[in-house]
C-alpha positions as CSV (number, residue, x, y, z in Angstrom):
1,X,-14.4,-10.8,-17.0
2,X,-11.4,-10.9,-15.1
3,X,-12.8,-12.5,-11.0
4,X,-13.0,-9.9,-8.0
5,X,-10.3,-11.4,-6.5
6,X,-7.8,-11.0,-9.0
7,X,-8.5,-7.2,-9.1
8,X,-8.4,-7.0,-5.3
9,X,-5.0,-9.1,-5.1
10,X,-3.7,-6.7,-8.0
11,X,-4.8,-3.6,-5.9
12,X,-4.4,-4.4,-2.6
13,X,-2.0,-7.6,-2.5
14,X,1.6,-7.1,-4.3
15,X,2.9,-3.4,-3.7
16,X,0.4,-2.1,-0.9
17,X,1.9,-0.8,1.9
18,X,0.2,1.8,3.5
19,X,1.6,3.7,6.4
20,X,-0.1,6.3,8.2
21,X,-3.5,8.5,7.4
22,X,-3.1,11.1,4.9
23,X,-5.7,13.0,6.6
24,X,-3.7,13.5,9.7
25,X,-0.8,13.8,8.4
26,X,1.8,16.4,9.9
27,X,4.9,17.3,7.9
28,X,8.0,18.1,10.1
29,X,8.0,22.1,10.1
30,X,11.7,21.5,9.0
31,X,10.4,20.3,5.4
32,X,8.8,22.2,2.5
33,X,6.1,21.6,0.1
34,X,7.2,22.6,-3.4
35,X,6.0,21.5,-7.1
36,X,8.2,20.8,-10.0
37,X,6.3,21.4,-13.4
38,X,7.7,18.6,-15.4
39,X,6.4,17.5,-19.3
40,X,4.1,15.1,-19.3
41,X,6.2,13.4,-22.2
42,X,9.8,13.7,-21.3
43,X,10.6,11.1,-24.6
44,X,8.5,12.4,-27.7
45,X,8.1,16.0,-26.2
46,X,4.1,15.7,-26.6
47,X,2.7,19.0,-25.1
48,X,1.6,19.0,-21.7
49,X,3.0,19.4,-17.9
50,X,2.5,17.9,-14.8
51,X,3.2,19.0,-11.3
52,X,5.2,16.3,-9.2
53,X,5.2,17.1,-5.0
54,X,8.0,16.7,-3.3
55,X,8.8,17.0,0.3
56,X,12.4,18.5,0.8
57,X,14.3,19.3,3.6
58,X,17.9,21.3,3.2
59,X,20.7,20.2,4.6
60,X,24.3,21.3,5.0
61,X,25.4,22.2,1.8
62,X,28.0,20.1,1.5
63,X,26.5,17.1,3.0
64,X,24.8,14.2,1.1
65,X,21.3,14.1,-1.0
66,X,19.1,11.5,0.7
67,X,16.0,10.9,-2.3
68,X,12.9,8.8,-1.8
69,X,11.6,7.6,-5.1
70,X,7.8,7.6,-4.4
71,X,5.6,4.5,-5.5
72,X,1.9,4.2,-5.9
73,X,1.1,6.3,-2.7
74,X,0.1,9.8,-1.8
75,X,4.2,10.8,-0.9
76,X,3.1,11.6,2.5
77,X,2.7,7.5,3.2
78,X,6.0,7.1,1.9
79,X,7.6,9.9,4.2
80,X,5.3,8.3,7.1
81,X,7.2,5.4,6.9
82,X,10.6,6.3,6.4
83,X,12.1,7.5,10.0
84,X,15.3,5.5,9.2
85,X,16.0,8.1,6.7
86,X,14.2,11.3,8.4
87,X,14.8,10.4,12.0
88,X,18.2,9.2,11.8
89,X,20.3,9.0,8.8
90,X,19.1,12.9,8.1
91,X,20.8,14.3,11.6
92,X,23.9,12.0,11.4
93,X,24.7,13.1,7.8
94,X,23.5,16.5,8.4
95,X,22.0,15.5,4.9
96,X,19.5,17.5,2.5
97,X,16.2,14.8,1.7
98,X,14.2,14.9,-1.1
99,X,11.1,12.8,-1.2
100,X,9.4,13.1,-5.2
101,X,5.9,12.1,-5.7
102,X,5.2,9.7,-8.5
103,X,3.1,11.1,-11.1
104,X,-0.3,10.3,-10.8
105,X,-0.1,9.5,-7.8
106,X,-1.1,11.8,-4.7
107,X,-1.4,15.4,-6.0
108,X,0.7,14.6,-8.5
109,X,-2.0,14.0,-11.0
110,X,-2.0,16.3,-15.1
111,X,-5.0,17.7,-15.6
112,X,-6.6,14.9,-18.0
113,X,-5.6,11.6,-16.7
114,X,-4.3,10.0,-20.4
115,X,-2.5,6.6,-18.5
116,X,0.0,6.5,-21.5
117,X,2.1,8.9,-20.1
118,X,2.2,6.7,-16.9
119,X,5.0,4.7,-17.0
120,X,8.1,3.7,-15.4
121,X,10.6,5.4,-17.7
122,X,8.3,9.0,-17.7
123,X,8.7,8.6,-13.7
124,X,12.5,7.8,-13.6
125,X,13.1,11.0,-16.1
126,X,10.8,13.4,-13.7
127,X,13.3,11.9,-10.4
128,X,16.5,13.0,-12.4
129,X,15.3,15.6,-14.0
130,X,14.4,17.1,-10.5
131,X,17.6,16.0,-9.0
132,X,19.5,17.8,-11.8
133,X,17.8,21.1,-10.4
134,X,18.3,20.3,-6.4
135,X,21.6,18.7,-6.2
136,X,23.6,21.5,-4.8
137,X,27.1,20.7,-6.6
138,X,28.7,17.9,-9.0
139,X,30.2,17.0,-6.0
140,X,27.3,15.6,-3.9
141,X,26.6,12.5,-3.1
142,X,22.9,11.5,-4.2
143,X,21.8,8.0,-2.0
144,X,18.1,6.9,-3.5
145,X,15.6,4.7,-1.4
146,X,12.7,3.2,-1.7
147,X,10.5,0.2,-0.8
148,X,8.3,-2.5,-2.5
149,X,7.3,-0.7,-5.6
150,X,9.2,2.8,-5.1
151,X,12.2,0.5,-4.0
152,X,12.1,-0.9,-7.5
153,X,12.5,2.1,-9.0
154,X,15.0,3.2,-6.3
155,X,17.4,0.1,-7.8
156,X,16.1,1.8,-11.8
157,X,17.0,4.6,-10.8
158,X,20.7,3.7,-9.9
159,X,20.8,1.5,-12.4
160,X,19.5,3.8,-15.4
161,X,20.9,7.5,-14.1
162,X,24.3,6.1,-12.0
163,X,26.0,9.6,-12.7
164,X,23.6,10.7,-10.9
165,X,23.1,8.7,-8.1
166,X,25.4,7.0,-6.2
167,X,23.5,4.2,-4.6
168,X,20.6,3.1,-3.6
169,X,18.8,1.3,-0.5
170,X,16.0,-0.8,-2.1
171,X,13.6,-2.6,0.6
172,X,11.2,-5.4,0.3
173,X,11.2,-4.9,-3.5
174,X,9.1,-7.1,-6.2
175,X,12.0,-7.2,-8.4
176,X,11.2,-10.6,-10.1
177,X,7.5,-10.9,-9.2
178,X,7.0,-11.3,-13.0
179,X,8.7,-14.7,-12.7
180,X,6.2,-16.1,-10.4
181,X,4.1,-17.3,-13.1
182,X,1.6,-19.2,-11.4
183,X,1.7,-16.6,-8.6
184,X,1.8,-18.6,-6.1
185,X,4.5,-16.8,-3.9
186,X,2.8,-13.8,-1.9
187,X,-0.1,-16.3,-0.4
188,X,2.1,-18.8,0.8
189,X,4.4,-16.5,2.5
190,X,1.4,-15.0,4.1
191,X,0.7,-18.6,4.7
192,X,3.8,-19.0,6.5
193,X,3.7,-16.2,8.9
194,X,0.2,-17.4,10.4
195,X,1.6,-20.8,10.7
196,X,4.6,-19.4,12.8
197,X,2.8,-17.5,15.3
198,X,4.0,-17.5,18.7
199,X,0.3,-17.6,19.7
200,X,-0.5,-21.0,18.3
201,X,0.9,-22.7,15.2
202,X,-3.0,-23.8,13.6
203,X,-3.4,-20.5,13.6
204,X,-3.5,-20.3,9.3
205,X,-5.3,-23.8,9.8
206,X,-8.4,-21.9,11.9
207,X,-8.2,-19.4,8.9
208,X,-9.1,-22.1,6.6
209,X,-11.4,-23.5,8.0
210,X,-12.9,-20.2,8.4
211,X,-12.8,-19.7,4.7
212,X,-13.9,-23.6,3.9
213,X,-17.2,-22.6,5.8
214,X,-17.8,-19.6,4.1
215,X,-17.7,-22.0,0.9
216,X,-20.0,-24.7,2.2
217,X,-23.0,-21.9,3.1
218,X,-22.8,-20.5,-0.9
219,X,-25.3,-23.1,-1.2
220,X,-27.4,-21.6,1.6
221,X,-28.8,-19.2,0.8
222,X,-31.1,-19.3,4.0
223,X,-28.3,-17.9,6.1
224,X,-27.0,-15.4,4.3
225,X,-28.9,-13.0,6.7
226,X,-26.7,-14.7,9.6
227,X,-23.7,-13.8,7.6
228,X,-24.8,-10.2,7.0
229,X,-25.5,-10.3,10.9
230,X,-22.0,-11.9,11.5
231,X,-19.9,-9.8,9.0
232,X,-21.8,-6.6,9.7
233,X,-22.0,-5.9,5.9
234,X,-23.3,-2.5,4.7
235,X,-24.5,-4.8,1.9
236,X,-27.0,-7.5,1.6
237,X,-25.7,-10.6,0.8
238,X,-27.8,-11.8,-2.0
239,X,-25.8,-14.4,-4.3
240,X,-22.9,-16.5,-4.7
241,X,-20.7,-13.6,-5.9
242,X,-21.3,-11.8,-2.5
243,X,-20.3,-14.0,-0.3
244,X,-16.8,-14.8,-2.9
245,X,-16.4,-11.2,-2.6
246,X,-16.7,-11.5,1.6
247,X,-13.9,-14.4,0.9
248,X,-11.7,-11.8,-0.6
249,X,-12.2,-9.1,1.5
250,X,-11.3,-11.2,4.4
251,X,-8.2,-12.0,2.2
252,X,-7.5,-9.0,1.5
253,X,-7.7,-8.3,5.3
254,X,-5.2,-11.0,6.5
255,X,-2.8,-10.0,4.0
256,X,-2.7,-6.8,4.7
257,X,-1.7,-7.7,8.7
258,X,0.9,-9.5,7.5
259,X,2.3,-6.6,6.0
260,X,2.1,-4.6,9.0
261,X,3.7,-7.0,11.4
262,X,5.7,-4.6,13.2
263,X,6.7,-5.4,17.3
264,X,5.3,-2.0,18.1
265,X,2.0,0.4,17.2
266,X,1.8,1.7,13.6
267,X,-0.7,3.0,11.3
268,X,-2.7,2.2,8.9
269,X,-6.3,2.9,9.0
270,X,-5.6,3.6,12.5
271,X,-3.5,2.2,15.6
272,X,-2.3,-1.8,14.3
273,X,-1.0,-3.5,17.8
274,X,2.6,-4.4,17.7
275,X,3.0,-7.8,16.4
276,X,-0.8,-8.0,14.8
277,X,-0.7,-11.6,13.1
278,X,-0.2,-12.6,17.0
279,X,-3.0,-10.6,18.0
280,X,-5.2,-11.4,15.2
281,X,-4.2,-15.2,16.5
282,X,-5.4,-14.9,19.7
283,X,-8.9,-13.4,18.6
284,X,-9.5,-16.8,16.4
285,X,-7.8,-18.8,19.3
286,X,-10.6,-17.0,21.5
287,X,-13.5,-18.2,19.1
288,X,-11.9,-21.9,18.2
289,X,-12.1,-23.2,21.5
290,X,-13.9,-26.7,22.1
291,X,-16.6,-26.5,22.0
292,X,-16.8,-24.7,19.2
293,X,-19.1,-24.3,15.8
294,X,-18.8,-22.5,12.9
295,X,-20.3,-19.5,13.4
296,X,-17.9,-19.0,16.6
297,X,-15.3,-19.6,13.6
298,X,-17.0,-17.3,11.5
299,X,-17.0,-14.7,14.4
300,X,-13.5,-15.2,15.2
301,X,-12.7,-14.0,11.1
302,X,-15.3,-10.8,12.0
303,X,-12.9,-9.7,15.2
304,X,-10.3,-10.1,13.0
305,X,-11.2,-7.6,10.2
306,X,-12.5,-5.1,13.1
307,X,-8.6,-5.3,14.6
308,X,-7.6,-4.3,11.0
309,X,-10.2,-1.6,10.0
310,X,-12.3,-0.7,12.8
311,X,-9.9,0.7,15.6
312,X,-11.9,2.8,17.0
313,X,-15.0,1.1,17.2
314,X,-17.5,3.5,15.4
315,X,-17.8,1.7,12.1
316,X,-21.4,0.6,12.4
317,X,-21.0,-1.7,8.9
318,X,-17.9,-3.0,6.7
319,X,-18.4,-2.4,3.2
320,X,-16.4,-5.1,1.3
321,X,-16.3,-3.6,-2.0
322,X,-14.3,-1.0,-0.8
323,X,-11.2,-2.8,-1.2
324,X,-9.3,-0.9,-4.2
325,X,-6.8,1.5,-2.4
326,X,-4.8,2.4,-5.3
327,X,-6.9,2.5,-8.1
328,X,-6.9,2.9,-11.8
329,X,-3.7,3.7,-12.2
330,X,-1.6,1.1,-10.3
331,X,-4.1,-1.1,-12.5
332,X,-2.8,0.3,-15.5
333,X,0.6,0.3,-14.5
334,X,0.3,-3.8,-13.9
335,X,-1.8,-3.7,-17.0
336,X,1.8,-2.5,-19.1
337,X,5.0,-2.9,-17.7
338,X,4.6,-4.2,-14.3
339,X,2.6,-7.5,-14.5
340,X,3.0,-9.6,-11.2
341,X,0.9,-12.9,-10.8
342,X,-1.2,-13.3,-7.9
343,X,-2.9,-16.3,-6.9
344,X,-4.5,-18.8,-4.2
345,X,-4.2,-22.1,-4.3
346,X,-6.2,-23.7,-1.4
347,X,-5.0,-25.6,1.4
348,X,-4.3,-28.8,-0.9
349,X,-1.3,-31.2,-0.1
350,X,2.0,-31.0,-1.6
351,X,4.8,-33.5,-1.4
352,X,8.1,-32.1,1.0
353,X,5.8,-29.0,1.8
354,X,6.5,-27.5,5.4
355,X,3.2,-25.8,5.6
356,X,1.3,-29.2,4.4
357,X,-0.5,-27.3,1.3
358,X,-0.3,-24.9,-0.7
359,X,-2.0,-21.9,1.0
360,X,-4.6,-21.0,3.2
361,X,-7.2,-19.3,1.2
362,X,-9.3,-19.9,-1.3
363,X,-9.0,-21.0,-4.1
364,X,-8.5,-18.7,-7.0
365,X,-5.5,-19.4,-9.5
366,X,-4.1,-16.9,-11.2
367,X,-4.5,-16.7,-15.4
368,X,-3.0,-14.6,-17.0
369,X,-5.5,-15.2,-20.0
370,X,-8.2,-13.0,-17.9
371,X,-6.0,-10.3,-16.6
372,X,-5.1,-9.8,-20.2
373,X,-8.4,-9.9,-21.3
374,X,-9.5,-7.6,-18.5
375,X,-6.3,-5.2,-19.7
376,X,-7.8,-4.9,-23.0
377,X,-11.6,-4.3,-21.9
378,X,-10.6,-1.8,-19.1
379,X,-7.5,0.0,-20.9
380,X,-7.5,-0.9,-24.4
381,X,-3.5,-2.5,-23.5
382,X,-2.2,-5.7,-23.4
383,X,0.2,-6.6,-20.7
384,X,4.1,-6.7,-21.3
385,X,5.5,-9.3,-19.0
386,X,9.4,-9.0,-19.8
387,X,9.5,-5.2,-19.7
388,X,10.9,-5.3,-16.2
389,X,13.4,-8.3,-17.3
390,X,14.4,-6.6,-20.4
391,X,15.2,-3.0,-19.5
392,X,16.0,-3.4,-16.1
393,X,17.8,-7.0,-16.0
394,X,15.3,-8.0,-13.2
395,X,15.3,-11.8,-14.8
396,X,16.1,-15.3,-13.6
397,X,19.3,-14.7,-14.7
398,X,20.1,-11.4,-12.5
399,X,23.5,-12.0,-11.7
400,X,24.9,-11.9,-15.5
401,X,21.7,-9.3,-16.8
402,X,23.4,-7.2,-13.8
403,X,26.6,-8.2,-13.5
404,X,27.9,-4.5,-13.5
405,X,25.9,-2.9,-10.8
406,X,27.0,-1.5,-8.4
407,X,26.7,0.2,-4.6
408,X,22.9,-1.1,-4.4
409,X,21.5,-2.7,-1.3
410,X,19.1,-5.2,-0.9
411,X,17.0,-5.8,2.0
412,X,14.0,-8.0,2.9
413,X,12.7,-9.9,5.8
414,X,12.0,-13.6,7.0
415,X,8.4,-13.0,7.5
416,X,8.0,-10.5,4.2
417,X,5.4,-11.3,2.0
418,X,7.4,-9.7,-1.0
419,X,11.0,-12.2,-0.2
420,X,9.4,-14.8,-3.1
421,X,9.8,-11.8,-5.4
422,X,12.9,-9.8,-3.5
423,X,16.7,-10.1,-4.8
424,X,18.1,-12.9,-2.2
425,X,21.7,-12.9,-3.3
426,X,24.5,-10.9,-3.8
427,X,24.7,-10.1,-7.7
428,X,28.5,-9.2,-7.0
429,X,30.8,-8.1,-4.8
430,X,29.8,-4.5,-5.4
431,X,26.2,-5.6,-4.5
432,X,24.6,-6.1,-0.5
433,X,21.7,-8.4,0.6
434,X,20.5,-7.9,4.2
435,X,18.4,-11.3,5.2
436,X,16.2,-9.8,8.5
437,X,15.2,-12.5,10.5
438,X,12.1,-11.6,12.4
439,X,11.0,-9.2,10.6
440,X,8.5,-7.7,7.6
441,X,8.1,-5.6,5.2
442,X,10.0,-2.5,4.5
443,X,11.5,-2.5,8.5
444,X,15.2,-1.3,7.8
445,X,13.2,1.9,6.3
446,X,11.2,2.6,9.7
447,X,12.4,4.8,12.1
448,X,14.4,2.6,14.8
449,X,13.1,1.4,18.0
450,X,13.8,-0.4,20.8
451,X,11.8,-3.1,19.6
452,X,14.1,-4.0,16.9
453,X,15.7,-7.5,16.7
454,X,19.6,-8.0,16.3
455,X,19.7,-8.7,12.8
456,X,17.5,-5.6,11.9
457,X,20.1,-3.4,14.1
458,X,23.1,-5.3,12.1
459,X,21.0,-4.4,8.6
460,X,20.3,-0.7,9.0
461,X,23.9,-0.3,10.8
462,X,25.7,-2.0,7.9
463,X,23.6,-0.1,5.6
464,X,24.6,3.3,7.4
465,X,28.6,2.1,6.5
466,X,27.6,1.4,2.9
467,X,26.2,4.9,2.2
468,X,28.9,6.4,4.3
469,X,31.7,4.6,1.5
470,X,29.4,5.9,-1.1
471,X,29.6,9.6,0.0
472,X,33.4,9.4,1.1
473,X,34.2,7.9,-2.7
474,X,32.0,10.8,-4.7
475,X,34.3,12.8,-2.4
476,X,37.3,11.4,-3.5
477,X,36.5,11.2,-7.1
């Protein structure tokens, strides 16, 4: 049986980025709601349909086609966290935007649920296929985005349909997470970003130690009523695989910051301060003072998980097996084409490592053994680890598998927990990477503020140029 954490790192680690509540969402009156029926099975033409959302706004006529592939979100998170492209680039174009559900995601869902329709190529067919019946002429430009997972099929998109789109802004994409075989990449950067906090630089050492207790009482059971008392758990913590599972929820928890580190307010399960790995800092700062013990550690981890998940204060308990945002079908969509490692390695030394170990959680190595296993038990699949590398070039290699792309952008930030996994060098001369210093996941995407840092400004404004040649050359063809 493949371990809790693994499914939890699978669900809520690599590809999670959440923006916004669904249930307050509000659509800018200027956009519509439509549905596009598409066939379930765009290559063997088995019968069926599915109805793909999409969000679209029209623009001058003449102007530019701004498309957001969607990713393994409801679309409304996607367009939630998008303002670069709705707030700014839509006005100065005076562009038409598209932004196209993924199926089976959101209330893009068939009617029976048969996964094997859920793959990347069925996805990419139901974008151009819906393109084909939006684009106003042969003439206009079509610019794709996207971010993590929905900026990886941004880049297949361009890459697989370039007569029909004409380039494409991929953020904070996993491109070669699949190379990561140990999966070792995500924690560390996490790692990382608590070791650079302007708050205190133990900061991801305080974390560990949190962690290291929650270790040391498995063998207690005598206080696991303390830790229900601590945690607040809607559960009772009974056995060893409880208090794992509270190790993993934390993790879960301090990941999922990380991914949010943004210098102002955003939301996620509500209101995130700006900069929240500082924040989250100064609550275990607070509670490692001398003198200290480790339950004032172990209440310091607690404040921390309320500054994620309890915002407004009215959560009376945390359940921590509630962890699995996504779902099945991200699950299965890792369990076929997409599989990225995901590990923890502990916070053991390495030699000529600047954080002094490996990573500060626990420890829980990947194997890919069990997450096949688990494939086969829970989907009756088995894993393909080189379909990304082998029909989309995404391998070691990438600058000879994709030597010939073309007008594709590639963004990603110095504190980023996807940059192990992101493109980090210009494939060509017909190719852009934007190294943000400063800054996390997915910001080029978010609508600007005057928060920003300089080299964030100097991204989205280079960016701006490059779309700008790509619409003046489909112009000119």
């Amino acid at each position: 049986v493949l371990p809790l954490f693994l499914i939890a790192g699978l669900l809520l680690g690599v590809n999670s980025i959440r923006v916004g509540n669904a249930e307050t969402f509000l659509l800018n009156p200027n956009y519509q709601v439509e549905y596009f029926t598409e066939p379930i099975d765009h290559m063997n033409r088995d019968s069926g349909f599915i109805n793909i959302k999409a969000l679209i706004m029209n623009g001058d006529p003449s102007g530019p086609l701004l498309v957001y592939t969607g990713g393994n979100h409801p679309i409304e998170y996607e367009y939630q966290g998008a303002g670069f492209i709705t707030e700014y680039l839509q006005p100065e174009l005076n562009a038409s935007v598209i932004f196209i559900e993924h199926r089976y995601y959101g209330d893009s869902v068939p009617s029976e649920e048969d996964y094997q329709y859920l793959t990347t190529s069925q996805a990419l067919y139901d974008f151009a296929d819906i393109l084909d019946q939006v684009v106003p002429s042969n003439t206009t430009a079509v610019i794709a985005f996207g971010s993590v997972y929905s900026g990886m099929l941004a880049a297949f998109l361009r890459i697989k349909y370039p007569h029909m789109v004409d380039g494409a802004i991929v953020s904070s994409a996993p491109l070669l997470a699949q190379l990561d075989t140990s999966g070792t990449g995500f924690s560390r950067v996490v790692t990382y970003d608590y070791s650079m906090s302007n708050v205190n630089q133990l900061c991801h050492i305080w974390i560990t130690d949190g962690f290291n207790i929650l270790s040391n009482l498995i063998s207690r059971p005598t206080l696991y009523t303390a830790l229900e008392d601590t945690f607040h758990t809607c559960q009772s913590l009974n056995d060893m695989g409880d208090i794992v599972q509270l190790q993993d929820w934390l993790s879960s928890i301090f990941k999922s910051i990380a991914l949010y580190n943004y210098p102002y307010v955003s939301n996620v399960y509500g209101p995130l301060p700006p900069w929240p790995v500082d924040v989250a800092c100064q609550l275990l700062q607070k509670y490692n003072m001398a003198p200290t013990n480790q339950w004032s550690t172990l209440q310091g981890m607690y404040e921390v998980a309320s500054l994620y998940l309890n915002y407004t204060g009215r959560a009376t308990c945390f359940d921590i097996y509630n962890v699995f945002e996504e779902g099945q079908p991200w699950m299965y969509q890792q369990c076929t084409e997409l599989m990225m490692p995901m590990g923890q390695y502990g916070p053991y030394k390495l030699p000529n490592d600047p954080l002094g170990g490996n990573d500060m959680f626990p420890y829980r190595p990947w194997s890919t053994s069990q997450f096949i296993q688990m494939c086969q038990g829970v989907f009756g699949v088995t894993p393909k680890p080189s379909w990304i590398s082998v029909n989309y070039g995404m391998a070691a290699n990438v600058n000879e598998t994709l030597q010939y792309a073309s007008n594709m952008v590639f963004s990603y930030g110095q504190l980023d927990p996807y940059k192990y996994s992101c493109i980090q060098d210009e494939i060509n001369t017909q190719t852009t990477v934007f190294y943000i210093r400063n800054a996390t996941t997915a910001v080029d995407l978010r609508a600007p503020t005057p928060y920003d840092p300089q080299t964030l400004m100097y991204a989205r404004n280079h960016e701006e140029i490059l779309i700008s040649q790509w619409i003046a050359a489909k112009a000119n063809a």
